[in-house]
MIGUKOL-664154 format. One record per atom (N, C-alpha, C, CB): x, y, z; residue in one letter. Coordinates in steps of 0.2 Angstrom, whole numbers, plus 5000, padded with zeros to 4 digits. Each point is the difference from the previous one (the first is absolute). Glycine has a CB too. Layout:
N
XYZA...
% end
This chain:
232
509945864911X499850075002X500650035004X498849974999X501649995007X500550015003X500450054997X499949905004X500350044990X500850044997X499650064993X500949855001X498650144998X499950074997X500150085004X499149914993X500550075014X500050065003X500849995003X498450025004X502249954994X500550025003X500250044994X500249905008X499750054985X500650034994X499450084999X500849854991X498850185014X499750064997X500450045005X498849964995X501350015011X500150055005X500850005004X498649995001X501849964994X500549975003X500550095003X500149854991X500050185003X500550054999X499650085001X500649924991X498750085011X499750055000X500050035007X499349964989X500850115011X500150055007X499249975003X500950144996X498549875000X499550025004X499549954998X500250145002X499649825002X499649934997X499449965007X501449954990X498050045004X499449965008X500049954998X499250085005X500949864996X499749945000X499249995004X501349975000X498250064997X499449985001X499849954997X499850105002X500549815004X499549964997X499949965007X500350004985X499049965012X499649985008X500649945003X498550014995X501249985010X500149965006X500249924995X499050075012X501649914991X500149924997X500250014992X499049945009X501350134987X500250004993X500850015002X498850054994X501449945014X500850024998X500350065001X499849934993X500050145008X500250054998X500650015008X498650034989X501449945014X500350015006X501049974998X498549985010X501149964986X500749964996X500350054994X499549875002X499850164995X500550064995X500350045003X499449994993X500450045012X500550075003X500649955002X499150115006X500949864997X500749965004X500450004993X499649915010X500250034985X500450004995X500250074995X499449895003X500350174999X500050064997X500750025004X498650044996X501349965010X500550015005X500650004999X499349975006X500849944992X500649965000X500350014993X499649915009X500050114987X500350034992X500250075002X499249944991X500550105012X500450085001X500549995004X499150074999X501049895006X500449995003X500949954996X498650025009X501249954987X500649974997X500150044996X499849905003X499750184994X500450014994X500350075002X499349934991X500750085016X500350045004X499750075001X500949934996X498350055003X499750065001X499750025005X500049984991X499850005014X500049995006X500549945005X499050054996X501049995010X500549985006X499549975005X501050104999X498249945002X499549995006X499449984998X500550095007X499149894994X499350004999X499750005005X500049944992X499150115010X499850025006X499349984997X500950105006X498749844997X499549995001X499649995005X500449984992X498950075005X499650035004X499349965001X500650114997X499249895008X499249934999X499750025007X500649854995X498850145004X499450005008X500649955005X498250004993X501550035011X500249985007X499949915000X499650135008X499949844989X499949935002X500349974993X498850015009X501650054987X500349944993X500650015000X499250004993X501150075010X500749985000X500649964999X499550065003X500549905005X499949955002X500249934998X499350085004X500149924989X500049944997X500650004995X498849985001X501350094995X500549994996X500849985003X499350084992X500849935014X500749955005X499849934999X500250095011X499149894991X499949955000X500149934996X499450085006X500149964990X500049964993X500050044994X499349925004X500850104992X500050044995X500749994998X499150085004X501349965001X500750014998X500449925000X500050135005X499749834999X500449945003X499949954992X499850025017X499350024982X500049934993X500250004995X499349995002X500950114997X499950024993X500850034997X498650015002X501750005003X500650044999X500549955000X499750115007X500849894988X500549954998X500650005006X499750014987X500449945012X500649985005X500650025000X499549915001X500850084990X500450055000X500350075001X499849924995X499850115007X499950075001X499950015008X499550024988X501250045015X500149975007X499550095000X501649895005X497950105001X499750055003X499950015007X499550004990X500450055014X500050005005X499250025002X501350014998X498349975005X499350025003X500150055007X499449874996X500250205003X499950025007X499150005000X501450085003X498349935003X499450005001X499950055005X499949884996X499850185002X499750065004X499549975006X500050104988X500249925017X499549975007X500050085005X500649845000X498950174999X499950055006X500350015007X499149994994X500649935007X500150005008X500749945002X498550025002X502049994992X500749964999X500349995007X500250054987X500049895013X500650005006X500650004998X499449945005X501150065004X500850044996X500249954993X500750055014X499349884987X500149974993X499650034992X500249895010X499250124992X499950004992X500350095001X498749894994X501450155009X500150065000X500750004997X499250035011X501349924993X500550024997X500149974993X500450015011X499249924987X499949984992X499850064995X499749895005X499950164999X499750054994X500650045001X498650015001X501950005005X500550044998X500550004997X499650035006X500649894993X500549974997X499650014990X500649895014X498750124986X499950014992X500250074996X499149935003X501050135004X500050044997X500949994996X498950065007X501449924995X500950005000X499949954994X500750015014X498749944985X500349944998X500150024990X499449915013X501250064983X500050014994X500249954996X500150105004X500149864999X500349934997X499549974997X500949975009X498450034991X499549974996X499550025000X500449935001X499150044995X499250045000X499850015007X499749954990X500150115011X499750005006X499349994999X500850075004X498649924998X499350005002X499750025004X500149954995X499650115006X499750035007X499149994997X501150115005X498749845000X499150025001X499850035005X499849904995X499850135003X499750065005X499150015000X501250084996X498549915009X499250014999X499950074999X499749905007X499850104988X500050074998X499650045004X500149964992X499650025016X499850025005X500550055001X499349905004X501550094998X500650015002X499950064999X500749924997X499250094994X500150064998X499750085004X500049904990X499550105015X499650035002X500250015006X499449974992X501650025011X500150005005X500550065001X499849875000X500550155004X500750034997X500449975001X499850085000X500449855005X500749955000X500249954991X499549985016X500050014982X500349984994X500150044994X499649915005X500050154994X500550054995X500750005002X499050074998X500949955004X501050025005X500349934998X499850065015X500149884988X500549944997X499950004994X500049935008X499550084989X500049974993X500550064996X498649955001X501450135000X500550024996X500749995001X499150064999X501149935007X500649945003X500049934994X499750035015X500049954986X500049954995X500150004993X499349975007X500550084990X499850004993X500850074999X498149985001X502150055002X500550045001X500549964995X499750045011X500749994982X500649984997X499849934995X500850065011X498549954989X500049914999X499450034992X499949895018X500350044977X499450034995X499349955001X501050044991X498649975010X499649955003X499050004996X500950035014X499149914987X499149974997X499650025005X500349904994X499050155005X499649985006X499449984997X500550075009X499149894996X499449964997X499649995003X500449954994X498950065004X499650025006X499349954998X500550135002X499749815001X499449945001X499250035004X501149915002X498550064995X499350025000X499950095001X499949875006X500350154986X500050075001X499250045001X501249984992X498450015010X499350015000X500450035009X498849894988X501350065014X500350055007X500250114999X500849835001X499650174995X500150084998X499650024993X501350005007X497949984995X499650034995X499950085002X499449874998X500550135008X499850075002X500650065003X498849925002X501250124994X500550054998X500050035006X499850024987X499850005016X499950035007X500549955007X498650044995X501649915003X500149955005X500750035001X499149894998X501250105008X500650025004X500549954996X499450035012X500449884988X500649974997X500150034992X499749885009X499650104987X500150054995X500650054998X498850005003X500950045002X500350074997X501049975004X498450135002X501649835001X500949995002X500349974993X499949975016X499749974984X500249974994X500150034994X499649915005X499950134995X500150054994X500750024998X498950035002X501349995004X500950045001X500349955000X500050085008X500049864993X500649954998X499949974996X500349995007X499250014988X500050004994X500550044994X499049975005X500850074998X500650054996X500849975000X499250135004X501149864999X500649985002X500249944996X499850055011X499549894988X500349944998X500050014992X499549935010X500950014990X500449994993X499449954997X501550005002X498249995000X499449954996X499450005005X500949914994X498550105004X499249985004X499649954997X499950105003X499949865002X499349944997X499550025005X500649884995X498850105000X499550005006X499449934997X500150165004X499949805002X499549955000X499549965002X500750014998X498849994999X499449985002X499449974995X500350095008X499449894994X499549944995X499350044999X500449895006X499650164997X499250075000X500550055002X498749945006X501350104990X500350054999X499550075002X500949924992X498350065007X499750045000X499449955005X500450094989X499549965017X499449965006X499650035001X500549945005X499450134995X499550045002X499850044991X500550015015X500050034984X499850014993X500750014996X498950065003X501149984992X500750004993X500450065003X499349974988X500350055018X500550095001X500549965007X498850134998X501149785001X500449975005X500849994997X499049955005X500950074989X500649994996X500750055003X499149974990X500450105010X500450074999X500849985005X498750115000X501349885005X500649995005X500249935000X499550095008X500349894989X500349914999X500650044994X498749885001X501150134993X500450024994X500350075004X499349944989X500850105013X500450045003X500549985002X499250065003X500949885000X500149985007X500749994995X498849955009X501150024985X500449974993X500450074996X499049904998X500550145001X500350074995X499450055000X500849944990X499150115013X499450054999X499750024994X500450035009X500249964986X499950014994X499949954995X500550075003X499249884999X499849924997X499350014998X500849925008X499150124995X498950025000X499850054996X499649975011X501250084990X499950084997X499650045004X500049974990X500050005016X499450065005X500550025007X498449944998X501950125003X500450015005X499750005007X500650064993X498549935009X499750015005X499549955000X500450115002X499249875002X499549985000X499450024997X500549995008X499450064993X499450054998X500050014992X500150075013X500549944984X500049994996X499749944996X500950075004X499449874997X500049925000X499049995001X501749965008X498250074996X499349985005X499650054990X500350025021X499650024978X499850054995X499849974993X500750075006X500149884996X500049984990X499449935000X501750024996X498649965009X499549925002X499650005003X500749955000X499050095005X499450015002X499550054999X500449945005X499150034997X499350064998X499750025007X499649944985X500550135018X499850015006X499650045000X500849975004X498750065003X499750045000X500050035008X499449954989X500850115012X499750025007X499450005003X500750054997X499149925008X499849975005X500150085006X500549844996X498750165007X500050055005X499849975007X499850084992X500149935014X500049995006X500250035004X500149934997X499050115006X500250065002X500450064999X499749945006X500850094999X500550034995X500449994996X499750035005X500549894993X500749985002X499749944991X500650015020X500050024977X499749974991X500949944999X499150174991X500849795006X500449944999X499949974993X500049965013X500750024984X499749974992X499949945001X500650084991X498949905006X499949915000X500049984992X499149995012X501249974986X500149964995X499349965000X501450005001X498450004993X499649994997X499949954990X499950125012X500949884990X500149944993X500550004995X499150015001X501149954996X500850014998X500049994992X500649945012X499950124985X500249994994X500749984995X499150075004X500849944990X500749994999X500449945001X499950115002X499749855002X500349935002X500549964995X499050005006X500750004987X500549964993X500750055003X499049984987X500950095011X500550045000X500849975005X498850094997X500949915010X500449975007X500249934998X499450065008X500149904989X500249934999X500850004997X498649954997X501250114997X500549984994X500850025003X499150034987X500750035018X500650025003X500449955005X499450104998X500149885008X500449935002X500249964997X499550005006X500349984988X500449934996X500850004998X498850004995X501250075006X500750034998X500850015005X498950064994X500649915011X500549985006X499849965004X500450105001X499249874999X499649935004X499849934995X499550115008X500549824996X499749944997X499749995004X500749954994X498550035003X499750005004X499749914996X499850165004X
% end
């Protein structure tokens, strides 16, 4: 199942590896990585994870799964960095002699100190970004959301990865797949997206009226459209 969701998504701009915990899918983006990277299609990869997973892919991930022959360079985004890793993040922006890899908690995103490095970083370079445990930028309202949405635009390739891709309901999708191509779903907004797939009704309270969702449709419909950029 590894190598299927690779030879689907090896060459593709916009791709989700939605599959659960312990199927690998952390070894297929590496390995996706190290093919765009040897066939000269990316220079950077920028992966994105909750604060308590980032972490691991320095740890284990990259050390298990990324080949030896292939020289890369790790930086790791730290808020509260000392002059050493400060000056390591600033030796990444310059650095070009090999793969670079920047991991970043997607907390970051909701700062203003790491937008700033990151477009430092990402500057002249063609680059991968991938966004582990994407249920993280389910909600379109959210600050990191809406940053990463901007640097999305910029990259040469987007993944987004997770094992539940939907935790609350299907309208958890809308800004996960955005995050990829706004035009992957065919709905330029939310509300739009919210319309086709759900069934709401206004809700009053005293003076003040709110739409509550009340049940989802069209579901086949979504399915058949994920399938089309995602292995699930």
């Amino acid at each position: 199942h590894q190598h299927e969701a690779l030879v689907r998504s090896h060459d593709k701009v916009n791709y989700a590896y939605f599959m659960e915990m312990g199927c690998g899918k952390s070894k297929v983006l590496i390995d996706n990585i190290v093919w765009l990277y040897e066939q000269g299609h990316i220079d950077t990869a920028v992966i994105v994870a909750p604060k308590g997973v980032y972490r691991n892919w320095e740890v284990n991930e990259i050390p298990i799964h990324f080949p030896d022959n292939v020289h890369k360079e790790i930086y790791v985004w730290r808020s509260g960095a000392n002059k050493s890793q400060l000056k390591c993040l600033e030796q990444g922006i310059v650095e070009r002699e090999s793969l670079r890899i920047l991991l970043i908690n997607v907390e970051a995103f909701a700062t203003q100190k790491l937008p700033k490095y990151l477009k430092a970083f990402v500057t002249d370079s063609s680059f991968l970004i991938a966004v582990d445990e994407s249920t993280t930028i389910k909600n379109p309202k959210a600050k990191r959301t809406k940053t990463l949405m901007v640097v999305s635009k910029v990259a040469a390739y987007r993944r987004i990865l997770t094992g539940s891709p939907v935790t609350n309901s299907p309208l958890d999708l809308f800004s996960q797949c955005a995050f990829l191509d706004p035009n992957l779903l065919g709905f330029k907004t939310f509300w739009t997206f919210q319309y086709r797939y759900a069934m709401t009704r206004t809700q009053k309270m005293g003076s003040h009226s709110f739409t509550q969702v009340i049940g989802y449709r069209n579901l086949g419909e979504l399915s058949e459209k994920l399938s089309k950029f995602s292995h699930r």
